[in-house]
VEXMAR-954965 format. One line per 3 residues: number of its first residue (from 0); their letters; for each residue x, y, z of N, C-alpha, C, O. Coordinates in Angstrom, 2 decimals, always signed. Example, Ala and Ser with C-alpha at 12.3 -4.5 7.8 and 13.67 -1.06 7.14 Angstrom:
BEGIN
0) as) +13.19,-5.69,+7.80,+12.30,-4.50,+7.80,+13.20,-3.30,+7.80,+14.24,-3.32,+8.46; +12.85,-2.25,+7.08,+13.67,-1.06,+7.14,+12.90,+0.03,+7.87,+13.41,+1.14,+8.04
// end
This chain:
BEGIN
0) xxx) -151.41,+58.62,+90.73,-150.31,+57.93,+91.38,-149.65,+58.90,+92.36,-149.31,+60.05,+92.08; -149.48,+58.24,+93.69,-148.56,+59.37,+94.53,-147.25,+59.60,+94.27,-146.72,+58.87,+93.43; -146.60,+60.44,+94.80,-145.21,+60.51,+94.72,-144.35,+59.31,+95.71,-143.12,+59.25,+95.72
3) xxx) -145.27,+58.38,+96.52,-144.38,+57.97,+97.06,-144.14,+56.30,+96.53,-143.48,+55.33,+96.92; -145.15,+56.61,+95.36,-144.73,+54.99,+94.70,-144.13,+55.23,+93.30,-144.13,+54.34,+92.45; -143.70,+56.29,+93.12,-142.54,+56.97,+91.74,-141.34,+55.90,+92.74,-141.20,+55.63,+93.93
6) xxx) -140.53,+55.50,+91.29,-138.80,+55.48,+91.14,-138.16,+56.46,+91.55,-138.72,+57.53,+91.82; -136.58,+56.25,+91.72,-136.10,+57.13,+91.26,-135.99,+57.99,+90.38,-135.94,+59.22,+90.44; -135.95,+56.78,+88.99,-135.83,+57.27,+87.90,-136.94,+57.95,+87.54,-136.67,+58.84,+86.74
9) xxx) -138.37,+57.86,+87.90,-139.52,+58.65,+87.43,-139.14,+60.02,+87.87,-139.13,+61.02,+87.15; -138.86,+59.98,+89.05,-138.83,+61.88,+89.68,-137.39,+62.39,+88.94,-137.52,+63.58,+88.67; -136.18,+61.93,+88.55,-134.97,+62.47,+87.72,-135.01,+61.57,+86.95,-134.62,+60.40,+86.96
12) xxx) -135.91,+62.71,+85.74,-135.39,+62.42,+84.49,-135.39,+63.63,+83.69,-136.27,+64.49,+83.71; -133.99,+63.62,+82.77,-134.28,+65.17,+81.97,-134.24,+64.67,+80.13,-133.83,+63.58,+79.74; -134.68,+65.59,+79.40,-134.25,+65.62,+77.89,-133.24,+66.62,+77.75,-133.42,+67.70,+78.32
15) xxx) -132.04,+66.39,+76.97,-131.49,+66.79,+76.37,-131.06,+67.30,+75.10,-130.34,+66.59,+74.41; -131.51,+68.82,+74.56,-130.95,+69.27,+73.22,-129.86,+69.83,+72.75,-129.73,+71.05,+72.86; -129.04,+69.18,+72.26,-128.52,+70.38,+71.67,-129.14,+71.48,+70.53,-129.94,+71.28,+69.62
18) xxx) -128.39,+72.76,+70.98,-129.56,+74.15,+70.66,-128.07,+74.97,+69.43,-128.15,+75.39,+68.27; -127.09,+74.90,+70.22,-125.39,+75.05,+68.80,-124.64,+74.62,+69.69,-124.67,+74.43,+70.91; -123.66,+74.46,+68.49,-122.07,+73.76,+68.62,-121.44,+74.03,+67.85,-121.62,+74.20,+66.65
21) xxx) -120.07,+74.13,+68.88,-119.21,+75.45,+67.43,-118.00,+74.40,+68.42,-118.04,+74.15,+69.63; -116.86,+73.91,+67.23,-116.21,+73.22,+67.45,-114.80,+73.77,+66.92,-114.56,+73.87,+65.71; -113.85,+74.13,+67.98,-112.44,+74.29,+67.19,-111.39,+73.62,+68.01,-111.74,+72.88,+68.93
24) xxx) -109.84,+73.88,+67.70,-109.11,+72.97,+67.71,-109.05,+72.54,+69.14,-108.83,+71.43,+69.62; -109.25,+73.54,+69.64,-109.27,+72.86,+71.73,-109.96,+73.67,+72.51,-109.48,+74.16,+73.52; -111.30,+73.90,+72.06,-112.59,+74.72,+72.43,-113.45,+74.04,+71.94,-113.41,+73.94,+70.72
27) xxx) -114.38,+73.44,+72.56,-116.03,+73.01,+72.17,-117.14,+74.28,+72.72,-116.78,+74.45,+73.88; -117.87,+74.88,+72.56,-118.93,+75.55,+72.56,-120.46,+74.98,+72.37,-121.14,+74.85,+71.35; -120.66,+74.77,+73.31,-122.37,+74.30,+73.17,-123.63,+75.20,+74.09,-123.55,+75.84,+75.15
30) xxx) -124.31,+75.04,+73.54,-125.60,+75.55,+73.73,-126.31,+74.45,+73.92,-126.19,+73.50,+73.15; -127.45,+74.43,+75.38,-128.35,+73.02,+75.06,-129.63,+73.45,+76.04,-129.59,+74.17,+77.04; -130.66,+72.85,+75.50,-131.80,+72.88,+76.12,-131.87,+71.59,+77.05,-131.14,+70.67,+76.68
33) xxx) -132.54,+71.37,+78.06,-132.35,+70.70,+79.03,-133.94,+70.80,+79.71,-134.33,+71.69,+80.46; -134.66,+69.74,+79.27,-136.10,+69.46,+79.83,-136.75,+68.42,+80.97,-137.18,+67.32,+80.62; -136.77,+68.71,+81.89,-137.44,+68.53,+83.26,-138.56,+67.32,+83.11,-139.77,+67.33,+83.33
36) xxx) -137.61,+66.21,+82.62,-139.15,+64.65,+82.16,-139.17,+64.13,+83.40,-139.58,+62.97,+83.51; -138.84,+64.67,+84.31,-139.48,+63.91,+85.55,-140.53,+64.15,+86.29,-141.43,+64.60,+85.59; -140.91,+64.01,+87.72,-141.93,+64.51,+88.74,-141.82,+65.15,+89.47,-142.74,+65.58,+90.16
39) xxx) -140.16,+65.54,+89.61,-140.11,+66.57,+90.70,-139.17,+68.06,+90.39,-138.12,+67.76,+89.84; -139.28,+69.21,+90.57,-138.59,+70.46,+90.29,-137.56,+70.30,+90.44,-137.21,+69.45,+91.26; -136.56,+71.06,+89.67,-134.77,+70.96,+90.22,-135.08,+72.76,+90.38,-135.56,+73.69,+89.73
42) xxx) -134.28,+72.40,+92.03,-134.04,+73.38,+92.19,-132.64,+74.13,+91.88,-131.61,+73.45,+91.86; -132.59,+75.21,+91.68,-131.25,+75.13,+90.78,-130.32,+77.03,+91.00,-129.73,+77.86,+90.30; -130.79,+76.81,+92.55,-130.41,+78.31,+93.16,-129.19,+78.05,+94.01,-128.35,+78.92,+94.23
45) xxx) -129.13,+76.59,+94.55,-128.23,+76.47,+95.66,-126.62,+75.67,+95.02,-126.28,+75.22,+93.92; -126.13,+75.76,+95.99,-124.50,+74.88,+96.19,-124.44,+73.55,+95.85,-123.50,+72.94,+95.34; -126.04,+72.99,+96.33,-125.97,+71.64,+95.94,-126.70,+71.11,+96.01,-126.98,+70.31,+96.91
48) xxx) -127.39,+71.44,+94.86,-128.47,+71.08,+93.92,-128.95,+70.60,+92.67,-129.22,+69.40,+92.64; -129.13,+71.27,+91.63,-128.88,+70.96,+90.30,-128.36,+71.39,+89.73,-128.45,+72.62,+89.82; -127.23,+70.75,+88.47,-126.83,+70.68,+87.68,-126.48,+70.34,+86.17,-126.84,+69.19,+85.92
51) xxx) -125.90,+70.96,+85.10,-125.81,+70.33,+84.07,-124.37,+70.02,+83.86,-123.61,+70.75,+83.23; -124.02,+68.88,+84.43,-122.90,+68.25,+83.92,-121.77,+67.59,+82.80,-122.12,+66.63,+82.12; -121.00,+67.91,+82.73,-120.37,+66.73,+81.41,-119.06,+66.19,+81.72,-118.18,+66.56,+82.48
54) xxx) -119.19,+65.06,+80.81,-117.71,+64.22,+80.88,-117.23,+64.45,+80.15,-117.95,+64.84,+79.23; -115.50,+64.44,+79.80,-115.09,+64.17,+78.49,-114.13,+62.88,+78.45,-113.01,+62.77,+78.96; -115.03,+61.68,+77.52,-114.11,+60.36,+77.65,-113.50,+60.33,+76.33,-113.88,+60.80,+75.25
57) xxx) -112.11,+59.44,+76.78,-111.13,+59.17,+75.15,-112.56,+58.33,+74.60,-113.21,+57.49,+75.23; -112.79,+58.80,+73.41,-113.86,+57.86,+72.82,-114.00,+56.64,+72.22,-114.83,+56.40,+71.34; -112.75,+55.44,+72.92,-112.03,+54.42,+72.28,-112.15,+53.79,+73.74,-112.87,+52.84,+74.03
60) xxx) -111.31,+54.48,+74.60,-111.06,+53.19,+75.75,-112.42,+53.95,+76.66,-112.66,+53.31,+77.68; -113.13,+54.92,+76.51,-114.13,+55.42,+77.64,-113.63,+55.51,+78.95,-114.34,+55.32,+79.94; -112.09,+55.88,+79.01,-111.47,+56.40,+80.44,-112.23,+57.82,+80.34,-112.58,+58.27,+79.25
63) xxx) -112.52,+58.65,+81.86,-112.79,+60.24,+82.09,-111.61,+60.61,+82.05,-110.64,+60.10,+82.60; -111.71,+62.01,+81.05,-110.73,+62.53,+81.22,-110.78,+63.90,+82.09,-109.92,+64.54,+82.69; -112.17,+64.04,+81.89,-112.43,+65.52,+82.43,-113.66,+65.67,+82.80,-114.54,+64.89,+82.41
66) xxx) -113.95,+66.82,+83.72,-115.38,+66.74,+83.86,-115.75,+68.02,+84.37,-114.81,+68.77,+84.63; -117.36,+68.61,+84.63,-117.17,+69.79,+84.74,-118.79,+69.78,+85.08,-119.58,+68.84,+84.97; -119.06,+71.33,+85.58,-120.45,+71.32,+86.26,-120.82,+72.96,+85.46,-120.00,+73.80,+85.10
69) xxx) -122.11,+73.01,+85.37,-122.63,+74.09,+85.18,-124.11,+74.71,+85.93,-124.78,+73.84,+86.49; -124.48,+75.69,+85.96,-125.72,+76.12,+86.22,-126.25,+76.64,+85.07,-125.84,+77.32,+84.13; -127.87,+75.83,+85.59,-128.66,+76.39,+83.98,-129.31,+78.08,+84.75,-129.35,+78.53,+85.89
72) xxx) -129.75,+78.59,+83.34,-130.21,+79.72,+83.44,-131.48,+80.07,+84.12,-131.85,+81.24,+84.23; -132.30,+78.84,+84.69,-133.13,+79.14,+85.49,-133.03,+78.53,+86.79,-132.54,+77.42,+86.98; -133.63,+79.52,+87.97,-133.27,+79.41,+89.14,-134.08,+77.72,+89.83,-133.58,+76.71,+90.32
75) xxx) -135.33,+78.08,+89.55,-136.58,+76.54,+89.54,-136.52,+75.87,+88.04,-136.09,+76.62,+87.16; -136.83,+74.77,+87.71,-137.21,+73.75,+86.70,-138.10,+73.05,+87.64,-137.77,+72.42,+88.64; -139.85,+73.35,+86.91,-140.70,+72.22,+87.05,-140.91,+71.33,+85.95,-140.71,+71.46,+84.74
78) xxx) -141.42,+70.31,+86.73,-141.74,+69.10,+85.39,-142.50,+69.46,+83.98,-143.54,+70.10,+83.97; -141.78,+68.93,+82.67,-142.44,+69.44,+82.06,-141.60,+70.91,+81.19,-141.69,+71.16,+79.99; -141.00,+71.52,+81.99,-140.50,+72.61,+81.27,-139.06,+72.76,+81.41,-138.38,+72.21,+82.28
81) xxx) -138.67,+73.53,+80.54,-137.05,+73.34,+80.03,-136.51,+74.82,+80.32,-137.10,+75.90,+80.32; -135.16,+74.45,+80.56,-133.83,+75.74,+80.77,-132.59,+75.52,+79.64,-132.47,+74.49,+78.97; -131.88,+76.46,+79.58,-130.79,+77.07,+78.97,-129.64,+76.66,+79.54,-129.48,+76.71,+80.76
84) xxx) -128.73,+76.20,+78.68,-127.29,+76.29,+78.88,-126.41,+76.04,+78.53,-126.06,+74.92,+78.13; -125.37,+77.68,+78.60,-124.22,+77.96,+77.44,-122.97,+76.89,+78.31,-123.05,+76.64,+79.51; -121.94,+76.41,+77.45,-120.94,+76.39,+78.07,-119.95,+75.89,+77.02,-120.17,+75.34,+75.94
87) xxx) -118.36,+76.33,+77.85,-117.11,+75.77,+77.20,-116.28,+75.02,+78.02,-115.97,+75.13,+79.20; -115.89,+73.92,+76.80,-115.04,+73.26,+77.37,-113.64,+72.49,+76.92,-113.49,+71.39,+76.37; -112.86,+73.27,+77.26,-111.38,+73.70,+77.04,-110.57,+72.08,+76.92,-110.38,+71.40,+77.92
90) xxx) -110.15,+71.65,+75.53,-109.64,+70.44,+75.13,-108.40,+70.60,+75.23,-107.81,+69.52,+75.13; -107.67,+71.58,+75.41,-105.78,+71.65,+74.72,-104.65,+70.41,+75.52,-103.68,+69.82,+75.04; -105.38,+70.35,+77.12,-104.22,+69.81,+78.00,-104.50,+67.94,+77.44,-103.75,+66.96,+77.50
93) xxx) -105.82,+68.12,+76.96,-105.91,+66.40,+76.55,-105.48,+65.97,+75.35,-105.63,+66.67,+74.35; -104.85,+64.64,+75.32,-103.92,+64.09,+74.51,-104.49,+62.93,+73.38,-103.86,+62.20,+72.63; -105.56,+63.03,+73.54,-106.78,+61.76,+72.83,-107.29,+62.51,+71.33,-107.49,+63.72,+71.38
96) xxx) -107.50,+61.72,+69.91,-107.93,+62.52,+68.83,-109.23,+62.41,+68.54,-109.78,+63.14,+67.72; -109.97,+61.26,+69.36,-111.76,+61.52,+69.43,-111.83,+61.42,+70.79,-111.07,+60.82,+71.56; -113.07,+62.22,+71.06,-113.41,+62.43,+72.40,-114.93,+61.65,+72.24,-115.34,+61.23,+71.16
99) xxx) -115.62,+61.55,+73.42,-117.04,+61.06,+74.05,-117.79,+62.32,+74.59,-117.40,+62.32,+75.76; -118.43,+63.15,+74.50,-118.79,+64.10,+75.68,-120.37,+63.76,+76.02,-121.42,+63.86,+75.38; -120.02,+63.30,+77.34,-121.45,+62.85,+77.75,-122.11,+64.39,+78.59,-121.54,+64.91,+79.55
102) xxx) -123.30,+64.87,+78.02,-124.08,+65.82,+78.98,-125.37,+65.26,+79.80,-126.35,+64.79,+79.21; -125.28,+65.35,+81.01,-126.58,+65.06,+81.84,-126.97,+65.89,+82.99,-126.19,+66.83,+83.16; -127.50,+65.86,+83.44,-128.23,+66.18,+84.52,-127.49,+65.91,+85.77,-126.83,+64.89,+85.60
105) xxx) -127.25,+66.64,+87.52,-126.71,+66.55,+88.21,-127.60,+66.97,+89.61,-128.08,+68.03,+90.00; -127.57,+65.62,+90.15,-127.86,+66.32,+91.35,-126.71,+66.12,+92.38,-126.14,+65.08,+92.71; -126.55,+67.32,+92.78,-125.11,+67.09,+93.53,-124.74,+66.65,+94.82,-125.58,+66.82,+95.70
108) xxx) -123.55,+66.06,+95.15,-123.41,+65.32,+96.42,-124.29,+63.98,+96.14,-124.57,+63.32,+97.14; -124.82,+63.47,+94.75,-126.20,+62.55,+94.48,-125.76,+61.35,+93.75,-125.33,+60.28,+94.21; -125.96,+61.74,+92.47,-126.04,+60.85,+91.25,-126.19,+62.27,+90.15,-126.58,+63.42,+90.33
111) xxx) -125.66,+61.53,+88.96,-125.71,+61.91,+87.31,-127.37,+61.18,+87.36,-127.50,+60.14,+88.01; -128.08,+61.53,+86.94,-129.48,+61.33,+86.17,-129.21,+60.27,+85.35,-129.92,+59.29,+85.56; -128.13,+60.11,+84.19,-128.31,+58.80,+84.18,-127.72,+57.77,+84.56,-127.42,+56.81,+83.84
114) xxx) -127.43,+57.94,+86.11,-127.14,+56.56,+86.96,-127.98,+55.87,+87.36,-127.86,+54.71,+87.76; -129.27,+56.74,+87.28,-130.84,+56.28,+87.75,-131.76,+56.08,+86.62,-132.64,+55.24,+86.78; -131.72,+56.57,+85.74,-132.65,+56.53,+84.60,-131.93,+56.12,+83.03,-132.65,+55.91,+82.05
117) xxx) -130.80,+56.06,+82.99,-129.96,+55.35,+82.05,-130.19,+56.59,+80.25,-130.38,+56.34,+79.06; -130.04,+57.78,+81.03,-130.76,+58.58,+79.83,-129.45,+59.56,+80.01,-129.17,+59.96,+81.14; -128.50,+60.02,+78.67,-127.71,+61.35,+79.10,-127.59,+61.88,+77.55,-128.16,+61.27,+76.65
120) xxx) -126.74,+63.18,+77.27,-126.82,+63.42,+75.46,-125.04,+62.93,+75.39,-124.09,+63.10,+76.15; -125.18,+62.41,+74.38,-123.83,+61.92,+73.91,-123.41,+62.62,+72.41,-124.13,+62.73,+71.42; -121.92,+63.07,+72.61,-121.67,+63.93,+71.49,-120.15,+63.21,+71.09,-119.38,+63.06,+72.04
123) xxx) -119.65,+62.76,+69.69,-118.08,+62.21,+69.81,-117.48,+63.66,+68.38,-118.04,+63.86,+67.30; -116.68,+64.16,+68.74,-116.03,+65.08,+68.26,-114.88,+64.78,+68.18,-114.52,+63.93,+69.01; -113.96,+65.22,+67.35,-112.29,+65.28,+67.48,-111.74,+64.64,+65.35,-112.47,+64.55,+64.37
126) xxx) -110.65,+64.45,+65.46,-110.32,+64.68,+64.06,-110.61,+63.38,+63.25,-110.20,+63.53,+62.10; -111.34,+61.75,+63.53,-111.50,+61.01,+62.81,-112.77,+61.03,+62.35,-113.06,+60.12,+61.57; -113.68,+61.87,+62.66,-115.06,+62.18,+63.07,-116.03,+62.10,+62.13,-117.20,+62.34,+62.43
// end
C-alpha cells in the first residue's frame, strides 16, 4: 500500500504506557512509554513538531483545566518503535477533587493524535478514587 492512500489516522497513531506514577497531594509524576503505531516518523527535534501532551479535566463535568506539552527523549521516532517520557504536573492552583488526565500524542500547530485516530491514555486520580 502507498503512503498516499493511508488516513490520517493510519500515519498518527501512537501507544501509550504508563512506565510509574507517583501521586501526591498537588504533584502527579509519570513516566510513560509512547509507541510510534503509525506510518510515518515523528520528528521530535524541532519547535513544531512532536509532542507528548496532556490535559487535565474536572473528571465529572470534562471542562480543561490545564494543559501542557512535553518532549520525548528521542530526537526521531520511526514506526514501530517507542520513546521515553518523564514529566510533572503541578495540581495545587486547581480546585476539582477527581481529575481526568488525558496523555496523547501532539503534532503541533496540528491536531492531538486522538482527534484523528480516537486513541489517547486516560488516567482519573484525586481523593474519591
Amino acid at each position: 500500500m502507498d503512503k498516499s492512500s493511508h488516513t490520517v489516522a493510519d500515519l498518527y497513531r501512537c501507544r501509550i504506557h504508563l512506565h510509574q506514577f507517583t501521586e501526591l497531594p498537588t504533584l502527579l509524576s509519570l513516566s510513560v512509554v509512547v509507541e510510534n503505531s503509525g506510518s510515518l516518523p515523528w520528528f521530535c527535534r524541532m519547535s513544531d513538531d512532536f509532542f507528548l501532551g496532556y490535559r487535565v479535566l474536572d473528571a465529572y463535568s470534562k471542562e480543561v483545566l490545564k494543559e501542557g506539552r512535553h518532549k520525548l527523549f528521542a530526537q526521531i521516532v520511526p514506526p514501530g518503535e517507542s520513546a521515553q517520557c518523564n514529566f510533572r504536573i503541578q495540581l495545587e492552583e486547581l480546585k476539582t477533587v477527581d481529575y481526568l488526565i488525558v496523555v496523547d500524542m501532539v503534532r503541533e500547530h496540528a491536531f492531538w493524535f486522538s482527534e484523528v485516530s480516537g486513541q489517547a491514555f486516560e488516567l482519573v486520580v484525586g481523593q474519591s478514587g
